[in-house]
C-alpha positions in Angstrom: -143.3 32.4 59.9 -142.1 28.7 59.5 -139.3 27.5 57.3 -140.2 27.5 53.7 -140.4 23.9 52.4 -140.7 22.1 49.3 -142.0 18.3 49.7 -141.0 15.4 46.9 -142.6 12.4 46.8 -141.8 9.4 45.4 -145.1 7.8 44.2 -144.5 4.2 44.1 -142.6 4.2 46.9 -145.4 5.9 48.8 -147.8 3.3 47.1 -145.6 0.2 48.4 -144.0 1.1 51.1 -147.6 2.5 52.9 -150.9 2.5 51.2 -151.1 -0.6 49.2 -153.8 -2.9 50.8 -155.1 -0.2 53.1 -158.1 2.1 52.5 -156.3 5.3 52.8 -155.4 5.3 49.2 -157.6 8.0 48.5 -155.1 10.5 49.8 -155.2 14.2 49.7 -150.5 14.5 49.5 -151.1 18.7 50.3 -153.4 18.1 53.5 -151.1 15.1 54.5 -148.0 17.6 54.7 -149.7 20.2 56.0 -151.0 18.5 58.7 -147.5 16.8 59.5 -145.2 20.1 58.8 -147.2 22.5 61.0 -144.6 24.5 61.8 -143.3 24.8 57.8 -145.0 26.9 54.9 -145.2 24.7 52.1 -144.0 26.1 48.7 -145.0 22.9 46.7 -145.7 19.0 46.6 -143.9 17.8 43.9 -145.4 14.0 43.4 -143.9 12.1 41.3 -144.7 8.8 39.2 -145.8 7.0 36.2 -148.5 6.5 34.0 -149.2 2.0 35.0 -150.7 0.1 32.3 -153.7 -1.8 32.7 -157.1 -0.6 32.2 -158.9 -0.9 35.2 -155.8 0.4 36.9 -155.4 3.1 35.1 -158.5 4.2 35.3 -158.3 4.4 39.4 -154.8 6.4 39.1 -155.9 8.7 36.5 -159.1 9.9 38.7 -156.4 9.8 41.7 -154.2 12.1 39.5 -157.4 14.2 38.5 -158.3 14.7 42.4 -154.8 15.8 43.3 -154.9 18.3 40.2 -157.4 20.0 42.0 -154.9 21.3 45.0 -152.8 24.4 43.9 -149.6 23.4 45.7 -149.6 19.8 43.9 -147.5 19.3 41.2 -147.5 15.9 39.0 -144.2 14.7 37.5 -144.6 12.1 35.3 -141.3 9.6 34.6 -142.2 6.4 32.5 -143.5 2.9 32.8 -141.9 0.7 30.5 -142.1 -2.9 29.1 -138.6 -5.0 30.1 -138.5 -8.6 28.2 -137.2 -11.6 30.3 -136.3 -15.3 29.7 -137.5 -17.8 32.2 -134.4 -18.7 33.9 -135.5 -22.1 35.1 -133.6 -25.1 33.5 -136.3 -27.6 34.2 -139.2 -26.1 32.8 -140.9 -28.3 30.1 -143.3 -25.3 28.7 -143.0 -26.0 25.1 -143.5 -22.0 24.1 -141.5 -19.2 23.9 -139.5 -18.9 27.8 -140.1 -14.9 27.5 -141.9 -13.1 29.8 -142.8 -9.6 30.0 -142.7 -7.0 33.4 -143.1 -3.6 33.8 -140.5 -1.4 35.4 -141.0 2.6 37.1 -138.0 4.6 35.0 -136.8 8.0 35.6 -138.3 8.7 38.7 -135.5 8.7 40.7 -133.8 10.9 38.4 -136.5 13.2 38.2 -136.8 13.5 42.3 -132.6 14.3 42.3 -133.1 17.0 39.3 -135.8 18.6 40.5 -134.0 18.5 44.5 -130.7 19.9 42.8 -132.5 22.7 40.5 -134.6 23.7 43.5 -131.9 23.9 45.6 -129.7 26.0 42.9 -132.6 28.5 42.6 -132.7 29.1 46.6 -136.2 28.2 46.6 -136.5 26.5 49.7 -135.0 26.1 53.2 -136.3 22.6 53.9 -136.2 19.7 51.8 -138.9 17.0 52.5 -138.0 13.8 50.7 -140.7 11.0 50.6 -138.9 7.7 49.9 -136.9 5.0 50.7 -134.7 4.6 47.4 -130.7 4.7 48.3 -130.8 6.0 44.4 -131.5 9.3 46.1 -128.6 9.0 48.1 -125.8 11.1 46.3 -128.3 14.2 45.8 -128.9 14.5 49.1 -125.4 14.5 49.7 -124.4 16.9 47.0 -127.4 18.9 48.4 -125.8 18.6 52.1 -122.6 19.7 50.7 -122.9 22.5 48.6 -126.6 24.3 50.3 -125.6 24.6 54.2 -128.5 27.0 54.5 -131.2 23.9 53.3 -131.9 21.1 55.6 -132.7 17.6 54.3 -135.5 16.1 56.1 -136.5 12.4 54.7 -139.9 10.5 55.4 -139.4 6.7 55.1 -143.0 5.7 53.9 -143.3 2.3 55.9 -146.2 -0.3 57.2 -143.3 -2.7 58.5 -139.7 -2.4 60.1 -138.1 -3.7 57.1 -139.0 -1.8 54.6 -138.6 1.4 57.0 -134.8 0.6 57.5 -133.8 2.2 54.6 -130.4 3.4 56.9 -128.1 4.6 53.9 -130.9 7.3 52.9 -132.0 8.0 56.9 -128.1 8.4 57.3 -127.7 11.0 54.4 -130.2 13.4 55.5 -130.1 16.0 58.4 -133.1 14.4 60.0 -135.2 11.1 59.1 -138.6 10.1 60.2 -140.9 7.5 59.3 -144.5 7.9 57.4 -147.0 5.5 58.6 -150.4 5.7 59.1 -151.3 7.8 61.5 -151.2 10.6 59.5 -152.5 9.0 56.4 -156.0 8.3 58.2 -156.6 11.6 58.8 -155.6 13.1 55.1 -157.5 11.8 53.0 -159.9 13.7 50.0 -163.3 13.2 50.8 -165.6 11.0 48.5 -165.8 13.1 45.8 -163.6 16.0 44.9 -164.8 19.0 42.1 -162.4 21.1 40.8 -162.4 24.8 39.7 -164.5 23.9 36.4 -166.9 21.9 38.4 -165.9 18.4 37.3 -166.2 15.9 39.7 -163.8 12.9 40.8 -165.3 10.1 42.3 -163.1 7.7 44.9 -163.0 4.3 43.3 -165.3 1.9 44.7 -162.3 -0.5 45.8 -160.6 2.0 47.5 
């Protein structure tokens, strides 16, 4: 029997750091692991992320969110997307207006990965760790994790399409063991066109996906 494993995933970092722009959005996170951990029983994939704004995008994550509702192991974690208020910093614009400027900013989610690794850990209800992301935020938990748990190994996927995203060293140097996600995997894990769940609803890949 393999080592018992719980897998955490950073959404947008999995989004940015690996799928955006490809067609391998439509991706089925419980086949992806189980294809790449062979050798591990997979307890849960905790994914976790925030609700964007935006209609048509919303749309297309919600149906994402639907379709990965629809495998038992997933679990969705949601953190917040909120609105952060800037002033154009430019001294030599001549818009007459207001210089503020709205973006939107992922919160919690980092927090919400280190919780979750910690509480897991507590409750002994894993021997493997399998973080998905490149944030150095995540750097003290796995740490702590390393610290106080000898009997749990830390195993960290750096979701990457180029070398410098995928340095992320401070994280890669934290855990027992570091690997990079790319696509190789990704091609082959993905939901199929349209995915029904146990009431029979169906969820349709977008079309620009």
């Amino acid at each position: 029997m393999g080592k018992s494993s719980i897998v955490y995933i950073d959404g947008f970092n999995l989004y940015y750091g690996l799928l955006k722009g490809t067609r391998y959005k439509w991706l089925d996170l419980e086949k992806c692991f189980t294809n790449l951990r062979q050798d591990d029983e997979i307890q849960k994939v905790k994914y976790f992320t925030a609700k964007v704004k935006g209609t048509d995008a919303l749309t297309r994550q919600q149906t994402y969110l639907d379709a990965l509702s629809t495998s038992s192991s997933v679990q969705i974690i949601y953190g917040l997307f909120k609105e952060k208020v800037l002033k154009c910093g430019v001294s030599c614009c001549s818009y007459p207006h207001s210089k503020d400027y709205s973006r939107y900013e992922e919160k919690r989610t980092d927090v919400n990965i280190a919780v979750n690794m910690l509480n897991d850990a507590y409750k002994n209800t894993c021997e493997r760790i399998i973080l998905v992301s490149a944030d150095s935020d995540l750097v003290p938990a796995v740490r702590l994790i390393k610290q106080n748990f000898r009997s749990i190994q830390v195993i960290v996927y750096i979701p990457a399409a180029n070398k410098n995203r995928g340095a992320a060293k401070e994280l890669r140097n934290a855990a027992h063991k570091d690997k990079t996600l790319n696509n190789a995997v990704i091609k082959v894990s993905q939901f199929p066109n349209s995915v029904i769940s146990s009431s029979g609803t169906i969820f349709n890949k977008p079309l620009t996906w």
